[in-house]
C-alpha positions in Angstrom: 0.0 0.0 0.0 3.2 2.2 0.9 3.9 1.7 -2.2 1.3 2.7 -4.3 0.7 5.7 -2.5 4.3 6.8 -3.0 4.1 6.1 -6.7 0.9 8.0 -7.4 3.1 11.0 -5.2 5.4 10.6 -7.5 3.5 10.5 -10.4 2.1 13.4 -9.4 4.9 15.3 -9.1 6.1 14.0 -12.6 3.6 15.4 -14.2 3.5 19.3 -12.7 7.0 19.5 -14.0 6.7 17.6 -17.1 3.4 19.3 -18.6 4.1 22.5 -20.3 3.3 24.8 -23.4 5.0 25.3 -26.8 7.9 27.7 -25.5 8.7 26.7 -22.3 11.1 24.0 -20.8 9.7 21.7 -18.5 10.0 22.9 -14.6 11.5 26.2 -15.6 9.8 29.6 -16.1 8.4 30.4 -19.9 10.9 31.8 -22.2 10.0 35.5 -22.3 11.3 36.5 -26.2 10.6 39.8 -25.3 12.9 39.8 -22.8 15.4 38.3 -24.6 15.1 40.8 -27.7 16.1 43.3 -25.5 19.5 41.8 -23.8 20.5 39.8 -27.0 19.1 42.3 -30.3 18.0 45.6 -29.4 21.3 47.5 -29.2 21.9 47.0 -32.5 18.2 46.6 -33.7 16.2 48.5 -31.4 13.5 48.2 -29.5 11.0 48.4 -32.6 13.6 46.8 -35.0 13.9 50.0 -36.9 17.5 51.0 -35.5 20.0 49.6 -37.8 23.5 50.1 -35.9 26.0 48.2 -37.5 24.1 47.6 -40.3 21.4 45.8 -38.7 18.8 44.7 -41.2 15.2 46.8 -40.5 13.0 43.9 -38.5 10.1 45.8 -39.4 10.6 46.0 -43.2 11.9 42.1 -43.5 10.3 39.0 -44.8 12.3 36.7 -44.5 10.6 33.3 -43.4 10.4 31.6 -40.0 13.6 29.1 -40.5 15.2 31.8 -42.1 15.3 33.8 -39.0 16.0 30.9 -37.1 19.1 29.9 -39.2 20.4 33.6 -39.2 19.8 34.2 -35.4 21.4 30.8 -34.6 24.6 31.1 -37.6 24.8 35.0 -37.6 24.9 37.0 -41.0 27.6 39.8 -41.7 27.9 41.9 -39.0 25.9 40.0 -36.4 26.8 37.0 -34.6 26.0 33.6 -33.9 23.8 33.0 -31.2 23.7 29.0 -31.1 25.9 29.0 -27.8 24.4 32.1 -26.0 20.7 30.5 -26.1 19.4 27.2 -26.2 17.4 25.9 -29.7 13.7 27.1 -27.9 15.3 30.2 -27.0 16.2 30.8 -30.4 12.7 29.5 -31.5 10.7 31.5 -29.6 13.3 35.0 -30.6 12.2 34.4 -34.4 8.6 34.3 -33.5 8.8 37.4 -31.5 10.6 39.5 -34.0 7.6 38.7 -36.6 5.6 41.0 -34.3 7.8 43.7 -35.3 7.0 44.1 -39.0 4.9 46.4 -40.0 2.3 45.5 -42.5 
């Protein structure tokens, strides 16, 4: 009975830290993109993408697709480096969706 009352416990437990939403690592707090924009690409992008120091591309005016953004914010392009040991693959992920929220239509 011991037993089966420490495996359902357990079970339990399991399953608050296993359960999550697209963007978030199990047990750990939600990746906030936003947040991360604003360490990791603002400087050179600013805050509405517009800022284009070091010849950062216009977030606002590009169209590049989803992977693209992905590939170039995990190799780097020109100027810009690669990110793919600063943040973790999700990280990355969640970045390129965020930035779409920056173009303007």
């Amino acid at each position: 009975m011991l037993r089966i009352v420490a495996f359902i416990g357990f079970a339990a437990l399991v399953s608050c830290f296993s359960s999550g939403e697209p963007g978030q690592n199990p047990g750990q707090e939600p990746i906030n993109a936003e947040k991360i924009y604003g360490y990791k690409c603002a400087l050179c992008h600013g805050n509405d993408g517009k800022a284009g120091i070091a010849g950062a591309t216009d977030l606002s005016a590009s169209r590049i697709a989803l992977q693209d953004r992905i590939d170039v914010i995990t190799g780097g392009r020109g100027s810009m480096m690669p990110f793919r040991d600063l943040l973790t693959q999700e990280e990355i992920e969640a970045l390129a969706i965020y930035i779409e929220q920056l173009r303007k239509p």
